[in-house]
C-alpha positions as CSV (number, residue, x, y, z in Angstrom):
1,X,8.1,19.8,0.3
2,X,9.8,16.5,0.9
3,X,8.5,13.6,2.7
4,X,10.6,11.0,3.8
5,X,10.1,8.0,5.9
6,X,12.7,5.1,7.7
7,X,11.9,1.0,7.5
8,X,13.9,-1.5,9.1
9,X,15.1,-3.8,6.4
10,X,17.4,-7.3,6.9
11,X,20.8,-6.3,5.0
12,X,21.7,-10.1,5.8
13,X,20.4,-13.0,6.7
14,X,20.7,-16.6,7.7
15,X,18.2,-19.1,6.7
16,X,17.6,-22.5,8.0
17,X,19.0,-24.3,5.1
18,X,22.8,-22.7,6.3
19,X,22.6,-20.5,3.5
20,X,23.7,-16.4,4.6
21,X,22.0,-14.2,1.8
22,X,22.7,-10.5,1.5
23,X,19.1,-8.7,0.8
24,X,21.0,-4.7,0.6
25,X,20.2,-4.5,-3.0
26,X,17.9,-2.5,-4.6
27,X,15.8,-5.8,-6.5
28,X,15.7,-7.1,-3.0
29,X,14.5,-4.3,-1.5
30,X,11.8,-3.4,-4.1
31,X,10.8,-7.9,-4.8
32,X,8.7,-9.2,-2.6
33,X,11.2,-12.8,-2.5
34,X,11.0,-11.8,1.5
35,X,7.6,-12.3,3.4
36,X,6.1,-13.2,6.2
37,X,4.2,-16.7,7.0
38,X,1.7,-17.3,9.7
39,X,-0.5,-20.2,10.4
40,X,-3.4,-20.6,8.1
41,X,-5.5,-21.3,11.1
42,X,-4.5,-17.6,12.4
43,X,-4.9,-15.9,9.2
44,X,-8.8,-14.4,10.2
45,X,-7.2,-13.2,13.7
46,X,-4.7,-11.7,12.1
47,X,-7.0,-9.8,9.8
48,X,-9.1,-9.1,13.2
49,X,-6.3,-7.7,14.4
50,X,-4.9,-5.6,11.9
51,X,-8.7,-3.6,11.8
52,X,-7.9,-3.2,15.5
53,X,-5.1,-1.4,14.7
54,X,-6.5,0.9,11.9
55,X,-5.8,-1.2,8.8
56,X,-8.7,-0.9,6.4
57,X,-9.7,-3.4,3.9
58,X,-8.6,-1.5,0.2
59,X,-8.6,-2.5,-3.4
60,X,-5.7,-4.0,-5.4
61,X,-4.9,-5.6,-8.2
62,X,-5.4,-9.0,-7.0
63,X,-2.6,-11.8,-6.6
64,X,-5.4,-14.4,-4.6
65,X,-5.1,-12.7,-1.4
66,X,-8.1,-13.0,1.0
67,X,-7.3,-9.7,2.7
68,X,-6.3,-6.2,1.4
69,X,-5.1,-4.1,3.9
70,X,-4.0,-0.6,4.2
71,X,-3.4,2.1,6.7
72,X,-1.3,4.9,6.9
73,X,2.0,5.5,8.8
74,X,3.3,8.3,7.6
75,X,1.4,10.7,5.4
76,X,1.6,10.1,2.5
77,X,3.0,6.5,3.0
78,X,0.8,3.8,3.3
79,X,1.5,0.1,4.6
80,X,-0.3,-2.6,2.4
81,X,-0.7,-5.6,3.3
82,X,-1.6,-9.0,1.7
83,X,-2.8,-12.1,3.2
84,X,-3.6,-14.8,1.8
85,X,-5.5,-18.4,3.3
86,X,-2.0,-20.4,3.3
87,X,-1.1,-17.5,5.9
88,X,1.5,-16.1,3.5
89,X,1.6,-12.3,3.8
90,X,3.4,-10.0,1.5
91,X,3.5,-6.2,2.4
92,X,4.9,-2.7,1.3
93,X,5.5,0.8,2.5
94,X,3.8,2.7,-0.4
95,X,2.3,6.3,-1.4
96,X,-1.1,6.0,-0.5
97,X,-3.7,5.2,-3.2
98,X,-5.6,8.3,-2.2
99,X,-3.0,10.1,-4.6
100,X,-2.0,10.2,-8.2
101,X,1.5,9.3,-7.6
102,X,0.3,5.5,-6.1
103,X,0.2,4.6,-10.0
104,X,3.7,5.3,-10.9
105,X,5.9,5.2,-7.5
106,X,7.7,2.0,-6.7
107,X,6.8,0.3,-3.5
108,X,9.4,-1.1,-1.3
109,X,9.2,-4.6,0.8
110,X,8.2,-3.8,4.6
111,X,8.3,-7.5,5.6
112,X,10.9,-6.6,8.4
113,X,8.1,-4.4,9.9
114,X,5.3,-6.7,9.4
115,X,7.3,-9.1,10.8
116,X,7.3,-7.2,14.1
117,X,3.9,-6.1,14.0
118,X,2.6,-9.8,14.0
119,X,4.5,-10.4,16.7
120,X,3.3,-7.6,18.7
121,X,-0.2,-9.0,18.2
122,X,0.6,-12.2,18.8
123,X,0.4,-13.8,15.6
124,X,3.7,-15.8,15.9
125,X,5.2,-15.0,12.4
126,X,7.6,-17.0,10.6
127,X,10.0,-14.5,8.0
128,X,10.8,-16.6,4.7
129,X,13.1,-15.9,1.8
130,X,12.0,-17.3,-1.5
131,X,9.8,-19.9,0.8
132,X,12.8,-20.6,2.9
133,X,12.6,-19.9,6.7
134,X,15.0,-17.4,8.0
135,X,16.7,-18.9,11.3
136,X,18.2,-15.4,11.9
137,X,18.6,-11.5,11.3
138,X,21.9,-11.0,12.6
139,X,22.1,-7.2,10.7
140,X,19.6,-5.0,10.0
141,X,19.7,-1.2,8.2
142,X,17.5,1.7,7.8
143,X,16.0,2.3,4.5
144,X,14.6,5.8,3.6
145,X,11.5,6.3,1.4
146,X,11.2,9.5,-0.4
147,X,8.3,11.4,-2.0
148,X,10.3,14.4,-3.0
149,X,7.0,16.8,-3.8
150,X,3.7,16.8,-2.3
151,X,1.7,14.3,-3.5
152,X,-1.3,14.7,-5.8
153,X,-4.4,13.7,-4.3
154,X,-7.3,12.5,-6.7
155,X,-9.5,14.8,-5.9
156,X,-8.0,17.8,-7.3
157,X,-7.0,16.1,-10.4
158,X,-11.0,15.4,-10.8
159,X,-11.8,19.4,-9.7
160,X,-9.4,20.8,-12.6
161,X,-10.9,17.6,-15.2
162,X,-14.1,19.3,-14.3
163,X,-13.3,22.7,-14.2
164,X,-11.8,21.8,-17.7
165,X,-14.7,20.6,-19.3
166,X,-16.8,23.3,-18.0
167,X,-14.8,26.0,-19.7
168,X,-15.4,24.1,-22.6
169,X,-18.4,22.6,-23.2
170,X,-20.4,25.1,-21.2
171,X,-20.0,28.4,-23.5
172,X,-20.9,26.1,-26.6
173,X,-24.2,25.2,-25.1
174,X,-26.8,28.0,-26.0
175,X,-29.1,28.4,-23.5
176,X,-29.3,28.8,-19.7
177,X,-30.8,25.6,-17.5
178,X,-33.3,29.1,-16.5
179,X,-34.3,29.0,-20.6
180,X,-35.0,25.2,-20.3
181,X,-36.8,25.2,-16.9
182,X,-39.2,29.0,-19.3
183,X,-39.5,26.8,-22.2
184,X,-40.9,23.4,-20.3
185,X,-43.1,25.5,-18.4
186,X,-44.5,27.5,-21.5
187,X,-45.2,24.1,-23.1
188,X,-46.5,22.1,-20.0
C-alpha cells in the first residue's frame, strides 16, 4: 500500500543580499543548502521544546550536531532534526529508522516546516540559503513524499535471519538441550 505525505517547500525566494533564487529543483529539494538558524543562546530551549512536542533524541551519522532529533508525522515518515551549538539546524522528512528502507530512501529538506515549527514555539528562527538570510518567501508549493510499499520494519528482517539460521544449524546439531541437561546430571 502506498504512503504518501505533503511538505511545504519555498519554490522561490528572496534573500537579503537582493538575490531571487528558485529552490523547485530536485538537488534543492533533496541538499540541505536551505536551513534554519536560531540563536546559539536558544539552542537548549529549543531542544527543550522539541521533547515537549514528542521529538526523541535518535542516532545518526554525525555532522557535529549537539542534538538528534526525531519523531514521527506521518507513519512511516519521520522528521529529523539537527541542531547544532552555533543554533544552525538542518532537518528532513524521512522514512523512519525503525525500517529497513531508512538505509536506502532519499530524504528530502523540511526546513520550510521547521521553519514554522520554531516559530510556533517561540524560537524566533531565521531561514538561510547557503548561509545567506532569506528576507522573503514570496511562493511556496507542496511537495509529495512517497513510500510506494509498506515499509520493512527491522524486526521482521531479524525474525526471518533467525528463523533462517535455525533451519540450518539446528538439524546439524545432534543432540537435544534435554540430552545435555541427562548427560551433566549423569556426570555431576
Amino acid at each position: 500500500m502506498p504512503h504518501r505525505i505533503e511538505i511545504k517547500w519555498p519554490k522561490r525566494v528572496y534573500l537579503e543580499d537582493g538575490r531571487e533564487v528558485t529552490l523547485d529543483s530536485e538537488e534543492e529539494i533533496m541538499s540541505h543548502r536551505l536551513a534554519c538558524l536560531i540563536s546559539k543562546y536558544d539552542v537548549d530551549k529549543v531542544y527543550k521544546a522539541l521533547r515537549e512536542l514528542g521529538f526523541r533524541r535518535v542516532p545518526a551519522l554525525p555532522l557535529g550536531e549537539k542534538y538528534s532529533l526525531a519523531k514521527i508525522v506521518r507513519e512511516p515518515f519521520e522528521m529529523h532534526i539537527r541542531v547544532f551549538k552555533i543554533g544552525l539546524i538542518l532537518s528532513e522528512i524521512e522514512i523512519s529508522r525503525k525500517y529497513v528502507e531508512h538505509l536506502y530512501t532519499p530524504s528530502v529538506n523540511a526546513s520550510l516546516e521547521t521553519y514554522e515549527l520554531l516559530q510556533n514555539i517561540g524560537a524566533d528562527p531565521k531561514l538561510i540559503y547557503l548561509g545567506v538570510g532569506v528576507k522573503e518567501v514570496p511562493e511556496i508549493i507542496l511537495i509529495e513524499i512517497r513510500c510506494e510499499n509498506d515499509p520493512h520494519p527491522y524486526g521482521s528482517i531479524v525474525r526471518e535471519i533467525l528463523r533462517s539460521i535455525k533451519e540450518i544449524v539446528m538439524p546439524q546439531i545432534p543432540f537435544s538441550l534435554q540430552q545435555l541437561q541427562e548427560e551433566d546430571e549423569h556426570l555431576g
